[in-house]
MIDREN-890910 format. One record per residue: residue in one letter; x, y, z of N, C-alpha, C in turn. Coordinates in nm, 2 decimals. Each point is the difference from the previous one (the first is absolute). Example, Ala and Ser with C-alpha at 12.3 -4.5 7.8 and 13.67 -1.06 7.14 Angstrom:
2
<atom residu="a" n_X="1.32" n_Y="-0.57" n_Z="0.78" ca_X="-0.09" ca_Y="0.12" ca_Z="0.00" c_X="0.09" c_Y="0.12" c_Z="0.00"/>
<atom residu="s" n_X="-0.04" n_Y="0.11" n_Z="-0.07" ca_X="0.09" ca_Y="0.11" ca_Z="0.00" c_X="-0.08" c_Y="0.11" c_Z="0.08"/>
% end
This chain:
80
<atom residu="x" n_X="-4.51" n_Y="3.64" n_Z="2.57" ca_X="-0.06" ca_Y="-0.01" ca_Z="-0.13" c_X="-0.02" c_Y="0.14" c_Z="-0.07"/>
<atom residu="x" n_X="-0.02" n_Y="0.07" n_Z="0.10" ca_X="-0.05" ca_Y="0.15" ca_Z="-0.06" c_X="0.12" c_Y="0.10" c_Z="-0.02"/>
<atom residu="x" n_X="0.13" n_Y="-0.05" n_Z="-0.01" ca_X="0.10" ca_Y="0.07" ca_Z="0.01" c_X="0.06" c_Y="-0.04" c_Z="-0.12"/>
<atom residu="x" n_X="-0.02" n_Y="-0.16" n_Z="-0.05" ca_X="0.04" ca_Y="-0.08" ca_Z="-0.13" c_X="-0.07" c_Y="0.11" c_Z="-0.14"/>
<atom residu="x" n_X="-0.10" n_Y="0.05" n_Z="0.08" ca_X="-0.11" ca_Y="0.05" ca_Z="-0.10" c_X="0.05" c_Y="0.16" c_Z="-0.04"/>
<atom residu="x" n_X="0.08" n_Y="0.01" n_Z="0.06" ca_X="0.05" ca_Y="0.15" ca_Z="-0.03" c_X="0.14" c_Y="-0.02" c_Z="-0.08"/>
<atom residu="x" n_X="0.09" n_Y="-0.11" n_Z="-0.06" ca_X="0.04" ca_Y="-0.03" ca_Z="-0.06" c_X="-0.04" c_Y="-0.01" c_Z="-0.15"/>
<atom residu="x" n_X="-0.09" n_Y="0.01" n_Z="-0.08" ca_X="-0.07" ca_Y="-0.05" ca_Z="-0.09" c_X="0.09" c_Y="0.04" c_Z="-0.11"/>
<atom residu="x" n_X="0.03" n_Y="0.16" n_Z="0.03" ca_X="0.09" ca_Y="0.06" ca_Z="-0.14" c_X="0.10" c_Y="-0.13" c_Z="-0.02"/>
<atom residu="x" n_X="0.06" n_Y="0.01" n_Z="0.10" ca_X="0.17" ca_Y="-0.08" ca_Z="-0.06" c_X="-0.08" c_Y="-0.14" c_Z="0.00"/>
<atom residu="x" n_X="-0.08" n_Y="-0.07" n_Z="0.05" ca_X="-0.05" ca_Y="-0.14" ca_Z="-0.15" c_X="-0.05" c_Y="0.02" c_Z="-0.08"/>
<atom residu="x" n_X="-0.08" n_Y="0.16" n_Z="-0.06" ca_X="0.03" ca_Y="-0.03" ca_Z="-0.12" c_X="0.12" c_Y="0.07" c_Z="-0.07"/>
<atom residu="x" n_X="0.08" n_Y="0.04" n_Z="0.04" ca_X="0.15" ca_Y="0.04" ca_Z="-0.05" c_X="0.09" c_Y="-0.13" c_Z="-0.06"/>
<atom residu="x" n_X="-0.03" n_Y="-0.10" n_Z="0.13" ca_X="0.06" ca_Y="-0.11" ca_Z="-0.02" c_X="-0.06" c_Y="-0.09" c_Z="-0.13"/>
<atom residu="x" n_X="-0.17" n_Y="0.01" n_Z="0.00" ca_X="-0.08" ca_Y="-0.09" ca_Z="-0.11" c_X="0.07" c_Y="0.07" c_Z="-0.13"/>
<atom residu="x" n_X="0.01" n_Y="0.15" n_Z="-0.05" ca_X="0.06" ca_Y="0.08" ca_Z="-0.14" c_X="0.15" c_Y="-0.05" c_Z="-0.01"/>
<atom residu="x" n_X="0.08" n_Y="0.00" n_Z="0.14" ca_X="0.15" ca_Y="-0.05" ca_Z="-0.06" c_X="-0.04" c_Y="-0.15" c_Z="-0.03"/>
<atom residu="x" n_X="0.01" n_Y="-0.10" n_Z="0.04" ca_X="-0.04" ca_Y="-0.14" ca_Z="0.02" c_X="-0.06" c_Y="-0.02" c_Z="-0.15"/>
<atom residu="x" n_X="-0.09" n_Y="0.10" n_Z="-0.08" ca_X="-0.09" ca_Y="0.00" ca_Z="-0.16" c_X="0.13" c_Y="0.05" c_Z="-0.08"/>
<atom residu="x" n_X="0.06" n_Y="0.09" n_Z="0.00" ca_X="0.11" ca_Y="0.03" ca_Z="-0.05" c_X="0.13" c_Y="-0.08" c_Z="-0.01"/>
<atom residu="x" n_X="0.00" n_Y="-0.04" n_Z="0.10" ca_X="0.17" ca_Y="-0.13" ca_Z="-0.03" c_X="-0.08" c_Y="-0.08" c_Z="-0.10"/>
<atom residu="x" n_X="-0.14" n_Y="-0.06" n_Z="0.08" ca_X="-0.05" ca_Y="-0.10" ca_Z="-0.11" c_X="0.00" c_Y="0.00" c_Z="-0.14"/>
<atom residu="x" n_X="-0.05" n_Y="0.14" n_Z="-0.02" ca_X="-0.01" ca_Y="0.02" ca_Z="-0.14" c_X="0.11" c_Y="0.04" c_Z="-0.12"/>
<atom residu="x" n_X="0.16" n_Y="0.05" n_Z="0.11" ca_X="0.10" ca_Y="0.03" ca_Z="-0.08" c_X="0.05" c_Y="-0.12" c_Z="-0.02"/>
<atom residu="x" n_X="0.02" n_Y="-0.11" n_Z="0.09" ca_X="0.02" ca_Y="-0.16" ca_Z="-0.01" c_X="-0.05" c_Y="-0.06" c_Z="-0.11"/>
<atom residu="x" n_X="-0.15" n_Y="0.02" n_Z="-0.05" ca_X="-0.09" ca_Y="-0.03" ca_Z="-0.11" c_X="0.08" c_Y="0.08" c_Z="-0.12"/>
<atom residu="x" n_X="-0.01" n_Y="0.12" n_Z="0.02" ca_X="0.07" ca_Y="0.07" ca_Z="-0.14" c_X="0.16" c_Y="-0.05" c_Z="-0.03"/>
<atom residu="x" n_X="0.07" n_Y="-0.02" n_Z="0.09" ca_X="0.12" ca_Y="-0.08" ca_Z="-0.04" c_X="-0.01" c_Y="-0.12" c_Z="-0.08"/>
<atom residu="x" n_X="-0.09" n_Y="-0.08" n_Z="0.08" ca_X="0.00" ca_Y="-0.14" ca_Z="-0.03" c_X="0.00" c_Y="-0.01" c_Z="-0.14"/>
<atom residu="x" n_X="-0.11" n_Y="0.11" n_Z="-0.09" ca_X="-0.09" ca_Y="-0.01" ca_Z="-0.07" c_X="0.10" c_Y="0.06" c_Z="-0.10"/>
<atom residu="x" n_X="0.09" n_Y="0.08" n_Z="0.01" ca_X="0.11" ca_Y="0.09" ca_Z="-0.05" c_X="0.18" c_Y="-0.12" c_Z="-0.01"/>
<atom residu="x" n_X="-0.03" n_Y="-0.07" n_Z="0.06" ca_X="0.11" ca_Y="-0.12" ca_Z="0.00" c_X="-0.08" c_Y="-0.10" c_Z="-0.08"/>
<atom residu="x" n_X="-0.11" n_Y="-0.04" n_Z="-0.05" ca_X="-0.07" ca_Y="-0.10" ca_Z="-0.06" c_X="0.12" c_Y="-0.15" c_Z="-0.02"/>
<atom residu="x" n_X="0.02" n_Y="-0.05" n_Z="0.12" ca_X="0.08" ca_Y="-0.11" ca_Z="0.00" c_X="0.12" c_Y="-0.02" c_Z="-0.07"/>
<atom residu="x" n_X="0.05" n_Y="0.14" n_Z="0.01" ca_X="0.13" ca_Y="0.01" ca_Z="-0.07" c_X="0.01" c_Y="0.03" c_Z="-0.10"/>
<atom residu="x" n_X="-0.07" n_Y="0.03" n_Z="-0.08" ca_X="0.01" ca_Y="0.07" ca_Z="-0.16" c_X="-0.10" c_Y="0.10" c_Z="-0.04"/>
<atom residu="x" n_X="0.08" n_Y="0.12" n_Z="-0.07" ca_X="-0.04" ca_Y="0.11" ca_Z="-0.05" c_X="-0.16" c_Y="0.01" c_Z="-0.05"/>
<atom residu="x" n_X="-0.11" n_Y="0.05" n_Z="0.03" ca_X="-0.09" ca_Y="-0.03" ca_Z="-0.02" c_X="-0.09" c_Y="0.08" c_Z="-0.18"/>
<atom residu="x" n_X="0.14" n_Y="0.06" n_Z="-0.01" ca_X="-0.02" ca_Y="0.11" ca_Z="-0.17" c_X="0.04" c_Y="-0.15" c_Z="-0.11"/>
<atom residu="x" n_X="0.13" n_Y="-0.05" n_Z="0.07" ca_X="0.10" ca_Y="-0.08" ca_Z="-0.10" c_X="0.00" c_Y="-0.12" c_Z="0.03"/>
<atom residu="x" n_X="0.00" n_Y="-0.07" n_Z="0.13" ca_X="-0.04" ca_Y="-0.15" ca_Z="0.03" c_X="0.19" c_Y="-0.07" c_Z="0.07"/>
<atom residu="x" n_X="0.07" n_Y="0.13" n_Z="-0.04" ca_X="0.14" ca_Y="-0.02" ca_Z="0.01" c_X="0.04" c_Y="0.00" c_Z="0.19"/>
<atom residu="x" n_X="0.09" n_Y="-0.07" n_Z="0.00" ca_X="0.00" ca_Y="-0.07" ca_Z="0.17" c_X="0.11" c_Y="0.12" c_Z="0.05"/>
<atom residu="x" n_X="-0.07" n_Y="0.08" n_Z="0.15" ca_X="0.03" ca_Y="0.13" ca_Z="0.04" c_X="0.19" c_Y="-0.06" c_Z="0.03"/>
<atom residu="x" n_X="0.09" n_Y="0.08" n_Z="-0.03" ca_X="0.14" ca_Y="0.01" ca_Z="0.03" c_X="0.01" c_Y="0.09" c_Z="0.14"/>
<atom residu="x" n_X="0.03" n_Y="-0.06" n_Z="0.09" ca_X="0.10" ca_Y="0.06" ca_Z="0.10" c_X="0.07" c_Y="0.13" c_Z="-0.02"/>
<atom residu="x" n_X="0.00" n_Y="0.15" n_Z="0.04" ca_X="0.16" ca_Y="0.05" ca_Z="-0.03" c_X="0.01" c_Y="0.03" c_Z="0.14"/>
<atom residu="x" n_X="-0.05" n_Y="0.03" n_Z="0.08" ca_X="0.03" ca_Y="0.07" ca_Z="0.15" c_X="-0.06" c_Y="0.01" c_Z="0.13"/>
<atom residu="x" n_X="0.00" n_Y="0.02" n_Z="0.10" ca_X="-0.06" ca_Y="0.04" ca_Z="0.11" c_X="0.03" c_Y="0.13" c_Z="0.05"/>
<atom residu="x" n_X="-0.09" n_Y="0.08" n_Z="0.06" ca_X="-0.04" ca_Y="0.11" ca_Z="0.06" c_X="0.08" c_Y="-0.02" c_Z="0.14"/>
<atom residu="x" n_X="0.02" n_Y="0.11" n_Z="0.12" ca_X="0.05" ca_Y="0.03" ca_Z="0.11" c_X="-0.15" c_Y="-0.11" c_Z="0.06"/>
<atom residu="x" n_X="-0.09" n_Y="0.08" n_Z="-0.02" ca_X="-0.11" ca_Y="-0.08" ca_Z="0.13" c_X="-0.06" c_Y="-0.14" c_Z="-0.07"/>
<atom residu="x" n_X="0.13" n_Y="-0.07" n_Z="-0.06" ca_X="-0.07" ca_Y="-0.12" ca_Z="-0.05" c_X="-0.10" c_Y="-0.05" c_Z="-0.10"/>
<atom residu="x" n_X="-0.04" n_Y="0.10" n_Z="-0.06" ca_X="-0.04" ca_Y="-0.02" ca_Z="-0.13" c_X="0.07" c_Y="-0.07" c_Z="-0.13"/>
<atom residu="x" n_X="-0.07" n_Y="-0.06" n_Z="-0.06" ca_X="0.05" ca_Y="-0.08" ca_Z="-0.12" c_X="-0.01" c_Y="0.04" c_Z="-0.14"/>
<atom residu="x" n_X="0.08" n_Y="0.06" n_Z="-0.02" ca_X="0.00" ca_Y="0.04" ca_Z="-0.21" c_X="-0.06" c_Y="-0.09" c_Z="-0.11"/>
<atom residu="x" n_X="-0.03" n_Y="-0.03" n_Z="-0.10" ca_X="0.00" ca_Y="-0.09" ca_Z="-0.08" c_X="-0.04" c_Y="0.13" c_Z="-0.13"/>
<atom residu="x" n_X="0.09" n_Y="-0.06" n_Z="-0.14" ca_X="-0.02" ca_Y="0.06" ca_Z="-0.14" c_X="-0.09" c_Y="-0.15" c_Z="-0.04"/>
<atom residu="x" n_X="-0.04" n_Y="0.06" n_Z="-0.13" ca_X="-0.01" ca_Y="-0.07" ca_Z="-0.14" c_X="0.04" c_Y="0.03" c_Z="-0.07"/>
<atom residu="x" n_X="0.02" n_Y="-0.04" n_Z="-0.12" ca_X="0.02" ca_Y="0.04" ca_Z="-0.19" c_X="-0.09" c_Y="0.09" c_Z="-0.03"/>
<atom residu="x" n_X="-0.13" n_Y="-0.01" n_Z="0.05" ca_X="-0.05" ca_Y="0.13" ca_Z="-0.08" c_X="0.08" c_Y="0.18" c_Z="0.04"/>
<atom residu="x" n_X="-0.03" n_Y="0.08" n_Z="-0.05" ca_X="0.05" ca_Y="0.11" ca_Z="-0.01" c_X="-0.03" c_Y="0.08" c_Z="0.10"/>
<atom residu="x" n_X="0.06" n_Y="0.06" n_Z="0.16" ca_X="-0.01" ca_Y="0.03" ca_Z="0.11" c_X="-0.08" c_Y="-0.02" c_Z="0.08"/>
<atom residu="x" n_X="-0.04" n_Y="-0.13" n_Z="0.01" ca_X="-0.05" ca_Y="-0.16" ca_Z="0.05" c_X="0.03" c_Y="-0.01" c_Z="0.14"/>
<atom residu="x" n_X="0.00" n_Y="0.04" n_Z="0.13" ca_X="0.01" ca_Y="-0.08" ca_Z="0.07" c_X="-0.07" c_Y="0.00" c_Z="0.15"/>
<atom residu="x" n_X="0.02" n_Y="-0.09" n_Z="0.14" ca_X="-0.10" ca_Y="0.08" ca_Z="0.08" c_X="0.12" c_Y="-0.07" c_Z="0.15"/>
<atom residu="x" n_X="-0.12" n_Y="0.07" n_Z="0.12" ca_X="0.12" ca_Y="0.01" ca_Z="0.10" c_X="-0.10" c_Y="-0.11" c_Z="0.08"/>
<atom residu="x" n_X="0.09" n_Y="-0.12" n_Z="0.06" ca_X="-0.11" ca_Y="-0.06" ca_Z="0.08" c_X="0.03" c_Y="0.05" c_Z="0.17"/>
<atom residu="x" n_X="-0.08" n_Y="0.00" n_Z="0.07" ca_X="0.02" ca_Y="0.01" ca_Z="0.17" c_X="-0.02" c_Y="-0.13" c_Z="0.06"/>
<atom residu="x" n_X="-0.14" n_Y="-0.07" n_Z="-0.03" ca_X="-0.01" ca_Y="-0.05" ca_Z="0.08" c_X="0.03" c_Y="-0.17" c_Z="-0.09"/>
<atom residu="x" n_X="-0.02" n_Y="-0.11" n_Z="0.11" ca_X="0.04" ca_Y="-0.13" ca_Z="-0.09" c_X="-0.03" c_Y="-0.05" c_Z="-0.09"/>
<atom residu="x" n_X="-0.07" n_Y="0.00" n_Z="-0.11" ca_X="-0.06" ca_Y="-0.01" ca_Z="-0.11" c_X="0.07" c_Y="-0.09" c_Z="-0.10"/>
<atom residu="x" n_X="0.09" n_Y="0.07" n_Z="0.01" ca_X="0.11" ca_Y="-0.13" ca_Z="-0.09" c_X="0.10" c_Y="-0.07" c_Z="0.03"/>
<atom residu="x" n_X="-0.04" n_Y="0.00" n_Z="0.17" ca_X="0.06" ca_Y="-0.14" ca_Z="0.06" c_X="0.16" c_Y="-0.05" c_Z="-0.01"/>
<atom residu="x" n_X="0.06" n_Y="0.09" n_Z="0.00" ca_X="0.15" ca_Y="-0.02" ca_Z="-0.05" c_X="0.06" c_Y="0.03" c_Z="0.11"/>
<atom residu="x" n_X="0.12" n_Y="-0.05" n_Z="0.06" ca_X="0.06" ca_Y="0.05" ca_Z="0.08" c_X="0.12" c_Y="0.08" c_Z="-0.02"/>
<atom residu="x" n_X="0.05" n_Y="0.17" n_Z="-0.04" ca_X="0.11" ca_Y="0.02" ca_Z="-0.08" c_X="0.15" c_Y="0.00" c_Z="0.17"/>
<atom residu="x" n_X="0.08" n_Y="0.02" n_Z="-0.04" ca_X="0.10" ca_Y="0.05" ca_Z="0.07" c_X="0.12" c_Y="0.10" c_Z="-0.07"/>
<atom residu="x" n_X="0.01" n_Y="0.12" n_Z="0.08" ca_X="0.14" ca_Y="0.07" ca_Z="-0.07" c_X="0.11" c_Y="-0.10" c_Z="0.08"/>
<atom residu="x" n_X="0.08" n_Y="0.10" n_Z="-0.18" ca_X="0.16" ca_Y="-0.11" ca_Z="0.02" c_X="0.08" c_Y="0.13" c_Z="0.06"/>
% end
């Protein structure tokens, strides 16, 4: 038990990472607002994916757009 106890740093290392995914997951979600632009109401367009799997999407408004990482918008893409 008393050796668990000299561990403490890295659980809370692990509790700050663990608050951070959570909260970049929240800012996506919230930045995807179910698929449309949250300035124009216009439905996010596809253009690309990133090397480490990230997902592109534009809008019509004027240099409009955002990058997703994690699943948020639930799509499955594939390169051709």
């Amino acid at each position: 038990m008393e050796t668990l106890l000299h561990f403490w740093p890295l659980y809370i290392l692990l509790a700050v990472a663990a608050g951070a995914i959570a909260w970049a997951r929240g800012e996506e979600s919230k930045e995807w607002n179910n698929g449309h632009c949250a300035t124009c109401l216009n439905e996010w367009e596809y253009f690309t994916s990133d090397s480490q799997g990230g997902r592109g999407y534009k809008c019509k408004c004027p240099y409009r757009n955002i990058w997703i990482t994690y699943k948020v918008d639930k799509v499955v893409r594939t390169q051709i």
